[in-house]
C-alpha positions as CSV (number, residue, x, y, z in Angstrom):
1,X,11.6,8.2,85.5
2,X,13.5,7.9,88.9
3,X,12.1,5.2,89.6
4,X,12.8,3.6,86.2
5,X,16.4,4.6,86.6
6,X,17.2,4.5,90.2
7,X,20.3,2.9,92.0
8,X,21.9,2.2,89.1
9,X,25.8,3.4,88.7
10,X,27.8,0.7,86.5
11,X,30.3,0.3,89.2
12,X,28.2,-0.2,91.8
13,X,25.5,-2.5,90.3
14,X,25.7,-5.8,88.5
15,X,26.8,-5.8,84.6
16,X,23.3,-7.7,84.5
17,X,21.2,-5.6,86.4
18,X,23.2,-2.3,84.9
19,X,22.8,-3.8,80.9
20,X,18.6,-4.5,81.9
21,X,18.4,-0.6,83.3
22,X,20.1,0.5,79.8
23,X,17.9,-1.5,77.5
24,X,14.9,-0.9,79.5
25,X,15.7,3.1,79.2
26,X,16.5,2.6,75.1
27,X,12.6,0.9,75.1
28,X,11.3,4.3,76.8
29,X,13.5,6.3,74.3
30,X,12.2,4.4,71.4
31,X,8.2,4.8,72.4
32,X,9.1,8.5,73.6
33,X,9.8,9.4,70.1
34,X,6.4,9.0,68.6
35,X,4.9,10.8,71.1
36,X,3.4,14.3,69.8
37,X,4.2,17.2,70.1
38,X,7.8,16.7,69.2
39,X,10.6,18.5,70.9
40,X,11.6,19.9,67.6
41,X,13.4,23.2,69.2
42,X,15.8,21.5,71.5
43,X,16.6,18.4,68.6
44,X,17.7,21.6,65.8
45,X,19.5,22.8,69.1
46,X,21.1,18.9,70.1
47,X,22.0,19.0,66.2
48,X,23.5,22.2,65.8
49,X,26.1,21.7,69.2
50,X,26.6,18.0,68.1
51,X,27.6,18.9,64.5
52,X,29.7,21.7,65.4
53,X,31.8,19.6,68.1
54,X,32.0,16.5,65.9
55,X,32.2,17.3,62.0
56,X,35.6,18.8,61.7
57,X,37.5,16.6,64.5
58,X,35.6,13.8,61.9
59,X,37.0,15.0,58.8
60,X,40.5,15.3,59.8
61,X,40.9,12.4,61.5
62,X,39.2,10.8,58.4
63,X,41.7,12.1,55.9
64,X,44.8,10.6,58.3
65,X,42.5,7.2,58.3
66,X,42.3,7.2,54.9
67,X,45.9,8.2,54.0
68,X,46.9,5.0,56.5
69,X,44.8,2.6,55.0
70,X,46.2,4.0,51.7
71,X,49.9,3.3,52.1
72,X,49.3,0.3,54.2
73,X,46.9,-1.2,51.0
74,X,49.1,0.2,48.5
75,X,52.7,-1.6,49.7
76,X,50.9,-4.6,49.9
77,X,49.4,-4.6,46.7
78,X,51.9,-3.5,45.1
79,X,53.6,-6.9,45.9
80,X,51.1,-8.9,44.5
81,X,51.3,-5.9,41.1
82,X,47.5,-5.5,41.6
83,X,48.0,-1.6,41.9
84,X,45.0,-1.1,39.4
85,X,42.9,-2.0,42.5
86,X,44.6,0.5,45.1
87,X,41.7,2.6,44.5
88,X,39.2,-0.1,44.7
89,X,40.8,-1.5,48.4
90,X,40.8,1.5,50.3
91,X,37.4,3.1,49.1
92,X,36.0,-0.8,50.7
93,X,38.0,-0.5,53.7
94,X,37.0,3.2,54.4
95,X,33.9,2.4,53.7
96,X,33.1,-0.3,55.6
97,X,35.1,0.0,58.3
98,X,37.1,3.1,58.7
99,X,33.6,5.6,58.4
100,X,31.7,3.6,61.2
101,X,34.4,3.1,63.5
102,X,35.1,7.2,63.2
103,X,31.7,8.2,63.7
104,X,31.5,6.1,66.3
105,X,34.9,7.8,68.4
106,X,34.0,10.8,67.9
107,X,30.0,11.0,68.5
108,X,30.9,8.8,71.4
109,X,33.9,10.7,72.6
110,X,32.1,14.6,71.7
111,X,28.5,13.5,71.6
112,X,27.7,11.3,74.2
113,X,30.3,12.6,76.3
114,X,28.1,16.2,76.1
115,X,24.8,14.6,76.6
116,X,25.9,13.0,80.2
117,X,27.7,15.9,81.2
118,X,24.3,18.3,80.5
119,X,21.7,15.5,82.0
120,X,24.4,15.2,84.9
121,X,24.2,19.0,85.5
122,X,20.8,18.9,85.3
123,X,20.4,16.2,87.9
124,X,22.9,17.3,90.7
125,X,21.0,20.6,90.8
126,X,17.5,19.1,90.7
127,X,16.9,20.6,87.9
128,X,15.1,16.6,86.7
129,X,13.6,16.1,89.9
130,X,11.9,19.4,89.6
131,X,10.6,18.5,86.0
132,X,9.0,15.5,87.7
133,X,7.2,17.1,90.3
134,X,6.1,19.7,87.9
135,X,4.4,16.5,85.6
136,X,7.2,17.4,83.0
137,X,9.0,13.7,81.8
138,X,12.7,14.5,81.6
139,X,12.6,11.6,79.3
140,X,10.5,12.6,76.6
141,X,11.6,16.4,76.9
142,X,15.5,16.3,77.5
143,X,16.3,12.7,76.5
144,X,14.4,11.8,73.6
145,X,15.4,14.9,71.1
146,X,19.1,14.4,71.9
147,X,19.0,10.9,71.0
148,X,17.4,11.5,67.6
149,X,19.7,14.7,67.3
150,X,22.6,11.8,67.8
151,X,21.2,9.4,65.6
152,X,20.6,12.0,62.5
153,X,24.1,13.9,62.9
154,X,25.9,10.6,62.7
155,X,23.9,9.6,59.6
156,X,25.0,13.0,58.5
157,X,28.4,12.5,59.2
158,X,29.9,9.6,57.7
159,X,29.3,10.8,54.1
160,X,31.8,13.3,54.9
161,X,34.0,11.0,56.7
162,X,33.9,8.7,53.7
163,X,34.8,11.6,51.0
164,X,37.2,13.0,53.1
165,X,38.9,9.2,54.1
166,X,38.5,8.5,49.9
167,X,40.8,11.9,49.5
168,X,43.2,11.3,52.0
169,X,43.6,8.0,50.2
170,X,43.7,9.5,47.0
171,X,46.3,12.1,48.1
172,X,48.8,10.1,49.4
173,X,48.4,7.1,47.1
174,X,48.5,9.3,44.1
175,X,50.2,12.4,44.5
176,X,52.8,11.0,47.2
177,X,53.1,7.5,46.3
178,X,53.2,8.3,42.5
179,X,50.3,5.9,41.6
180,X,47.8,6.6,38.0
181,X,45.3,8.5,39.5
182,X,43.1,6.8,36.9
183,X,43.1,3.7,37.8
184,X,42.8,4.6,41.5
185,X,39.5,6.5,40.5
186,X,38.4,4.3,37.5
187,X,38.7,0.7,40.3
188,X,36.4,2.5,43.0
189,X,33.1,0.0,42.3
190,X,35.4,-3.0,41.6
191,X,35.2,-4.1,45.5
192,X,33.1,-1.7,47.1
193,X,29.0,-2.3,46.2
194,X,25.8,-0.1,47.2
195,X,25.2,-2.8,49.9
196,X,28.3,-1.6,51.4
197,X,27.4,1.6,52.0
198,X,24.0,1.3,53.4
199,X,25.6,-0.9,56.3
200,X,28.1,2.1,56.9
201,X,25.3,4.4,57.2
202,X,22.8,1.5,59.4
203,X,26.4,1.4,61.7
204,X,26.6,5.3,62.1
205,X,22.8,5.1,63.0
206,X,23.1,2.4,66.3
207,X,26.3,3.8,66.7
208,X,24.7,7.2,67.1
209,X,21.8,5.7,69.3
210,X,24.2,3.5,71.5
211,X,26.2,6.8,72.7
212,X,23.6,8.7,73.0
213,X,21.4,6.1,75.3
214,X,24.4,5.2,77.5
215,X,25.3,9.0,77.6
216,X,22.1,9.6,79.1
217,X,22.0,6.8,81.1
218,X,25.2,7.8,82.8
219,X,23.9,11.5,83.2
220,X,20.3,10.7,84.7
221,X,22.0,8.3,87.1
222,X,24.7,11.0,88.0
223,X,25.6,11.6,91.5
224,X,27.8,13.1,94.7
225,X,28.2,16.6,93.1
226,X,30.5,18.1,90.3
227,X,32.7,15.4,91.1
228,X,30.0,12.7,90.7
229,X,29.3,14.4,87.2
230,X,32.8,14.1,86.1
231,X,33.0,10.2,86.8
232,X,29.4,9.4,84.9
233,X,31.2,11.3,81.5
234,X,34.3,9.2,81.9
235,X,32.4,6.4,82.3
236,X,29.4,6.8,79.7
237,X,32.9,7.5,77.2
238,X,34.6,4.4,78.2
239,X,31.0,2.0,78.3
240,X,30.2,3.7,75.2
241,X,33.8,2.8,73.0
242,X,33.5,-0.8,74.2
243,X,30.2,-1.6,73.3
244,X,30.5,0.1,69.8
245,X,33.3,-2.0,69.3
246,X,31.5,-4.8,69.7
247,X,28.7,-4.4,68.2
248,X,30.6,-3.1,65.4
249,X,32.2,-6.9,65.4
250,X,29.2,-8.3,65.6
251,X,27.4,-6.6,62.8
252,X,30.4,-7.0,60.0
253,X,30.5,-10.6,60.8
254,X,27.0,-10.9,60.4
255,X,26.8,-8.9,57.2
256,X,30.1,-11.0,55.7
257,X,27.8,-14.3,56.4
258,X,24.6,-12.5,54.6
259,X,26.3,-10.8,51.7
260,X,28.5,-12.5,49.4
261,X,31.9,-9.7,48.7
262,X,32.5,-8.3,45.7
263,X,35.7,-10.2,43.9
264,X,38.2,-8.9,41.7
């Protein structure tokens, strides 16, 4: 594993040599997790800490999402007197945007952030290099379960990210705003389809794998103490936000080409 993952900070190598180290550690992630016996302890333990730092910092922020999207949506249909479909736009833009993007922040900002600090620990004292020598793979029994612990909490996630962004949306387009709250419930499947959904939930998925491969990247390749530790979390946070965003970008303009949007 040190050899798979050796001299290689993000500041200090190449963004070429730096993105081949990453991909090449996701490969040994993906074959690690059909290995048997699975680590099934420490992945209920990865999903437990994960879910408790991410799901309420997910719903609130999800509700003010939602109420944004809602008053933003509802002035401007209003000017066009479409407000039958004020429920209809913001359950599609929660949906397909909104959900993702929030799981992303926050497993990226909470989650990943957690997993390089702990595999950044664990390396400063020795703790991996001691596995190794011992013929225990850090990879397969530290890195593998918290990837799949990131991957299924984020899953887990957005379907209360998109009830609680739909209720924000609700609250403030109906109860502040003073809109019919039936035809803001009755105009949810007017836009929004089932296709819609399963892309939020395939987003929360590499979003979830992304942070959690670049959080242990950053954390297995930590070094030059406490100090050292600190810098690898700031930058597995900051790697992490910019590559979800664009592969966020990438994938809704890849799904817009494939599948034809809902019209009114």
């Amino acid at each position: 594993m040190s050899n798979r993952l050796a001299a290689g900070n993000f500041p200090g190598a190449g963004a070429l040599t730096a993105t081949g180290k990453l991909f090449a550690l996701g490969l040994d992630i993906a074959v690690g997790i059909f290995q048997r016996p699975f680590q099934t302890r420490e992945f209920i333990d990865q999903c437990w800490f994960i879910s408790r730092v991410c799901i309420l910092p997910a719903a609130l922020v999800s509700i003010s999402f939602g109420s944004v999207i809602s008053l933003q949506l509802g002035s401007l249909i209003r000017q066009f007197g479409a407000q039958s479909f004020s429920g209809a736009a913001s359950t599609l833009a929660v949906i397909q945007q909104a959900a993702p993007v929030i799981c992303a922040l926050l497993v990226a900002g909470a989650g990943g952030a957690a997993i390089a600090a702990d595999l950044g620990a664990r390396k400063i004292r020795e703790e991996i290099d001691a596995m190794e020598v011992l013929g225990v793979d850090p990879l397969y029994r530290l890195v593998v379960p918290r990837v799949v612990a990131t991957v299924f909490v984020s899953v887990m996630i957005i379907g209360i990210v998109i009830t609680a962004g739909i209720a924000g949306g609700y609250f403030f387009n109906v109860i502040i705003s003073g809109g019919s709250a039936g035809s803001f419930l009755s105009s949810f499947t007017a836009l929004a389809t089932l296709t819609d959904l399963i892309i939020a939930i395939v987003k929360a998925a590499i979003f979830g794998w992304l942070a959690a491969i670049v959080g242990s990247y950053k954390g297995l390749t930590a070094g030059g103490g406490p100090s050292g530790v600190g810098r690898a979390v700031n930058e597995a946070v900051i790697v992490t936000f910019m590559l979800l965003f664009f592969v966020n970008a990438l994938i809704t303009a890849v799904y817009f080409q494939l599948v034809p949007q809902e019209g009114m």
